[in-house]
Each structure stands twice: as structure tokens, then as C-alpha cells.
N, C-alpha and C positions, 0 to 999 in steps of 0.2 A: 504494500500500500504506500502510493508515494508520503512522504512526510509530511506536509505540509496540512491534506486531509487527515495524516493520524493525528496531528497535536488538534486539527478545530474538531475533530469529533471526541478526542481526549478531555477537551475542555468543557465539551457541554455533556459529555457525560457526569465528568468530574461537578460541576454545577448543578446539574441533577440532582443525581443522587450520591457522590463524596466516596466515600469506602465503606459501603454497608457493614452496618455492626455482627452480621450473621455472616459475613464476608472474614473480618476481623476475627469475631472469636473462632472461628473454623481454622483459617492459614493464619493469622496477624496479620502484617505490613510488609512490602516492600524496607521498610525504614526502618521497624523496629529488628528485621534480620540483618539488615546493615548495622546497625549500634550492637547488633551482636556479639556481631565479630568484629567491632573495633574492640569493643570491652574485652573480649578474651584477648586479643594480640596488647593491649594497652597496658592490659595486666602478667601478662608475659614478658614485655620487652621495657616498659620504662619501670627500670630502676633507680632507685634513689641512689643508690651507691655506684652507678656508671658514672663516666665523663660526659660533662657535657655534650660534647662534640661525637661521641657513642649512644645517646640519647638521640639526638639528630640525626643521623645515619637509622636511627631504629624503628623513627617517625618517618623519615621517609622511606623504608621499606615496609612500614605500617600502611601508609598511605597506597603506596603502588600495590599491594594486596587485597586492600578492600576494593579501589576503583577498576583494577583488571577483572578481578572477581564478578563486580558488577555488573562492566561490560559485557565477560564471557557469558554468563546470564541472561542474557536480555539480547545479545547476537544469537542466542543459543533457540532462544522463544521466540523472534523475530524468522529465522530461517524453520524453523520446524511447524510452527502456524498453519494452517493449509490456506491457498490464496484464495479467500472465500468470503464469503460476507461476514459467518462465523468468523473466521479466524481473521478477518479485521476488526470486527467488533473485539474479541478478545484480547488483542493486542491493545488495540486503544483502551480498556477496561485498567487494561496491567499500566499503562503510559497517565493514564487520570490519576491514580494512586501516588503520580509523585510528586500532583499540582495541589495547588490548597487554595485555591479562589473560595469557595463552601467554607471550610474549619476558618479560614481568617475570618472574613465577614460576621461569621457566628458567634465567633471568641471577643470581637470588637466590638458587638452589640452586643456582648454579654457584660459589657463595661458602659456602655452608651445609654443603655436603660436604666439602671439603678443610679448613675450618675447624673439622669436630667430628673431623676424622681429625689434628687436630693438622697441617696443612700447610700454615704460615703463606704460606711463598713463591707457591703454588699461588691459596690466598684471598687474599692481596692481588693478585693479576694479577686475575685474577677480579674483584675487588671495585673494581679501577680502572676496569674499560669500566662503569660506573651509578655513578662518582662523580666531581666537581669536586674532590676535595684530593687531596695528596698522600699515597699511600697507605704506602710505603715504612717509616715508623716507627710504624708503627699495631701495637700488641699484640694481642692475643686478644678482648679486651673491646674494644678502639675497632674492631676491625675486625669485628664482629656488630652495635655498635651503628650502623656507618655504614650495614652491607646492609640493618639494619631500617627505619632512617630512610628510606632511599633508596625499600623496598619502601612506607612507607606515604605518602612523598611523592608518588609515582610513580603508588598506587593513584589519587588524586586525577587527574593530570592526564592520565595513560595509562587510566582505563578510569571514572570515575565521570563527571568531567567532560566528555567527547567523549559520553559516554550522554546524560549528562543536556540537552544542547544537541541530541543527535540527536531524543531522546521529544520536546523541546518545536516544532524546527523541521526536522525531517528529513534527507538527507543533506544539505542545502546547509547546517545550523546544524552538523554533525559537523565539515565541512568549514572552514568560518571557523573554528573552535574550532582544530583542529587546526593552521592557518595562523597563528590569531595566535601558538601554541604555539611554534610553531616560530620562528615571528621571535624571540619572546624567549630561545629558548635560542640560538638565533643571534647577535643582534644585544640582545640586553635586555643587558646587560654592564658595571660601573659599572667601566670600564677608561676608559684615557685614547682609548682610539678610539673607543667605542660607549658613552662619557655622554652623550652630544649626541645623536649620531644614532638610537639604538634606544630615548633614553627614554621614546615615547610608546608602544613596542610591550612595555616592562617593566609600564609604567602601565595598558596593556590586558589584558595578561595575569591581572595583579591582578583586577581587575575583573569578567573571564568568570572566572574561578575563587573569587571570593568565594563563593557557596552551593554549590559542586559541592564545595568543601574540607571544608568544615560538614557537609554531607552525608555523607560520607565518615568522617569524625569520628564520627555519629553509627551510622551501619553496623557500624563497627569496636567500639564501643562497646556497642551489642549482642549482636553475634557474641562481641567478648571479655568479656563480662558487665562492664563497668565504666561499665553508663550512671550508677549512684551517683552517681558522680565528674565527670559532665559539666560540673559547675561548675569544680570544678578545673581540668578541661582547657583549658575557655573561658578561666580567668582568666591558665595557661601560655601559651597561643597569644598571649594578646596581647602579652606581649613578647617574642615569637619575633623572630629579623630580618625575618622575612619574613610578610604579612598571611594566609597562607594555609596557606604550610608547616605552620604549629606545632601545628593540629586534625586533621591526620589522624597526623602522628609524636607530638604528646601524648594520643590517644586510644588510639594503640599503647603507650605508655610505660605508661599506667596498667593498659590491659589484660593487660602482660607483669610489673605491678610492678616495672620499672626505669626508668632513667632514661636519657634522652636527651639531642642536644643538645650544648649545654656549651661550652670552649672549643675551637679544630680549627686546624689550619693551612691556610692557603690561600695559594700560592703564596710559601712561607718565609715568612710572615704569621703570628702568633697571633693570632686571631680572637675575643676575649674574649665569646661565645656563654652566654645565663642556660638554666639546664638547665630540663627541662622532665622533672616527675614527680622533682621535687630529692631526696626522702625513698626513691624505690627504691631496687634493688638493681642494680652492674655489671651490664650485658650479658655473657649468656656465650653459646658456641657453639650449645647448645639452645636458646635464645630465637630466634633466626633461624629454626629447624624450626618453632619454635610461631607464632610471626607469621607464617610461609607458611603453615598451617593455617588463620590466622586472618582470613588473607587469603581464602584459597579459601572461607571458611563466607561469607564478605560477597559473593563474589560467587554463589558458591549463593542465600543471599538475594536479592539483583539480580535474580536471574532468576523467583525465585517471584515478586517484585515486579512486574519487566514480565511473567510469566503471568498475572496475578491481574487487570493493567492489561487487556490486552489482552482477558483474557476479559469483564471486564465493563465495557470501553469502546463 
């Protein structure tokens, strides 16, 4: 099945209906068999008592194990498939499992509604399973601006970037993407056990996500009418902490007219973070409703994109 038609029918499966729970508890996930087996080789090969520089070497043989693995996997179900309608459907079935348009939207409205009902306690529980900090002292405004960030981080690496490595190399480019993905949210971690060993899989991550962030930027950007600003956006991102974060969460920030970012706590840490869209306005509870809108209109586009691809490829 050329690519293009498996990622649009991937995505409106995936949209549909997400990874049925009957689905789940039968096989699991795609994802959770990949944390599998990072966990067992993680706990195998990083030791505290290697060198540095043998820690690294361990991590990236860690790395190239899971993602080959992956690949061979999904080349393996790719070629064995029968060319059929079945066996298209089925493939795209396996290639939705590694998109998350459904689980984001769901997790961010599960932050959006207690938070415009005024139910702080409720939104920060919420707002803790899709974030890294500590949510507990977060008020009304930090605790919208983290779900947005989080929704426009997320758009990136949950549903724009797995697309875009699916259209260029099918499920087995979905598959690596999602692999290296995973190692870094694993093991990519500038902590004193995983500086060594996962920094080649943070440094990978960067990398397959340089143009699928950009991209992403740019989608949000026309859905939220703020492509004007694109310069802007470009010149926030760059000193974002992170090389990819800052174009899909400063393409949101401009599209919502707030501001992002900023300083945060990370583990009893102040974080002195440069805002991005410095001249908005606080986040408030309604900007979370309008980013999931604005979300949903970029992946509407998405898909008129891969129809448009698909029809005149």
C-alpha cells in the first residue's frame, strides 16, 4: 500500500477509535513492548560502576537494538501482509497504534474541564499524567499554560512526526521514529544515571524531530492565523531549552496571544526558562478549549493534506 494512503487511513483510524482496550489487554502496545526491552537492556548494560565513556558506547548499542529491532518488525508485517484490502487495513491498524491525535486531545481535556469548572485539585491530577514538573503549586494560569505546552509539544512528537517519517518511509520509518521516541523519554535524561548512557538517544531524538517540529509550527500557524509572526516564532524557538520544543509551543503562544514557557520547577528546581510570545497575555482556562480546537483544525488539515497527496500521487 503506497505510504502516503497508509499514514491518512492510519490517522483516521487512529481518530476513530485509538487502540481499543480489548485490543490492549489481549497483545498490549506496540510501545509498551518497546519500553520492554529498553528496560531489560537499561538494566543490563548501565552501570553505575562503568566509565563514563563505556556507559555511552552501551547506550548506543542500546539504542541501535531497540530501533533495528523495531524496524525488522514492522518490515517483517509490512512484506508478509497479503496485498489486500485486509491486509491494508491491518497494516494501517498496526501504523495508528503509534499516533496519538485521540489519547492527547483526551488527556488535555481531561485538564480543560475541571480547570474552566474552577477544580484546581481535579486539573492538576489531570494535568500530572502529560507533564514532567511538579504540578502541586501550579495556579490557574500555570496550570493551562503547562496543558497547552504539553498539547503543542506532544502534537509534534505524538502525531506530526510518526506521520511524517510514516508518508516518507512507511510502517518501518513510523516504527524507528516511535523507538527512538521512546528511548528518549526513557533513557534521554540529563540525570546523574542517564547523562552517559541515553545521551546518544536524546541527541537522536533531536534530530528525527528537527522538521516534523517546524512543520508542526507551521500547521498551527495557519490553522491559528498567526503565520505573520512566523518570524517571531523562529527567533523564540531558538532559545527555547530545547531544539524543537519551542516551534510548535511558540507557534501556539502566538496563535493564542499568550505567553509561554518561562521559569517552572523541576524537581524542587527553579528552572530559569526565557518565555516564548514574552509580550502576551497569562494563560487562562479558555485558552486550553481554544488550543484543542486549534489543534483539531491542524489535524483536519493533515488529513486534507495526505487526501490531496494520495489523490494525486
Amino acid at each position: 500500500m503506497p505510504f502516503v494512503e497508509l499514514m491518512l487511513l492510519a490517522l483516521l483510524i487512529e481518530i476513530a477509535v485509538g487502540w481499543p482496550d480489548r485490543l490492549f489487554a489481549t497483545i498490549k502496545h506496540p510501545v509498551v513492548w518497546i519500553g520492554c526491552l529498553i528496560t531489560y537492556l537499561e538494566k543490563r548494560f548501565n552501570t553505575a560502576s562503568d566509565s563514563a565513556s563505556r556507559r555511552y558506547v552501551y547506550g548506543v548499542a542500546t539504542s541501535f537494538v531497540v530501533i533495528s529491532s523495531s524496524v525488522i518488525a514492522a518490515i517483517v508485517i509490512s512484506l508478509f501482509l497479503p496485498n489486500t484490502l485486509l491486509g491494508w487495513g491491518l497494516e494501517a491498524l498496526i501504523a495508528s497504534s503509534l499516533l496519538a491525535s485521540r489519547s492527547l486531545y483526551v488527556h488535555v481535556h481531561a485538564v480543560a474541564k475541571p480547570l474552566q469548572d474552577e477544580n484546581l485539585p481535579a486539573a492538576r491530577e489531570s494535568l500530572s499524567h502529560i507533564v514532567g514538573r511538579d504540578t502541586e503549586a501550579l495556579d490557574q494560569s500555570m496550570i493551562a499554560g503547562a496543558a497547552i505546552e504539553s498539547l503543542a509539544e506532544n502534537a509534534s512528537d505524538g502525531v506530526y512526526a510518526p506521520l511524517f517519517w510514516g508518508v516518507l518511509l512507511g510502517l518501518p520509518g513510523i516504527a524507528a521514529y516511535k523507538a527512538i521516541n521512546t528511548l528518549d523519554s526513557m533513557i534521554g535524561h540529563r540525570s546523574t544515571r542517564y547523562i552517559d548512557y541515553g545521551r546518544f538517544a536524546a541527541k537522536l531524538d533531536d534530530a528525527v524531530n528537527l522538521l516534523p517540529a517546524r512543520i508542526t509550527a507551521l500547521l498551527i500557524a495557519v490553522v491559528g492565523g498567526s503565520l505573520s509572526a512566523f518570524g517571531a516564532i523562529a527567533s523564540d524557538a531558538r532559545r527555547h531549552r530545547s531544539p524543537n520544543a519551542g516551534w510548535p509551543e511558540g507557534a501556539m503562544a502566538n496563535a493564542l496571544n499568550i505567553r509561554l514557557s518561562g521559569p517552572r520547577l523541576y524537581n524542587n528546581e527553579m528552572s530559569d526558562e526565557p518565555w516564548l510570545n514574552s509580550g502576551g497575555n497569562e494563560p487562562q482556562p479558555s485558552d486550553v478549549r481554544k488550543a484543542l480546537r486549534i489543534f483539531a483544525n491542524s489535524v483536519g488539515l493533515t488529513i486534507l493534506i495526505l487526501a490531496l497527496g494520495a489523490f494525486f500521487a
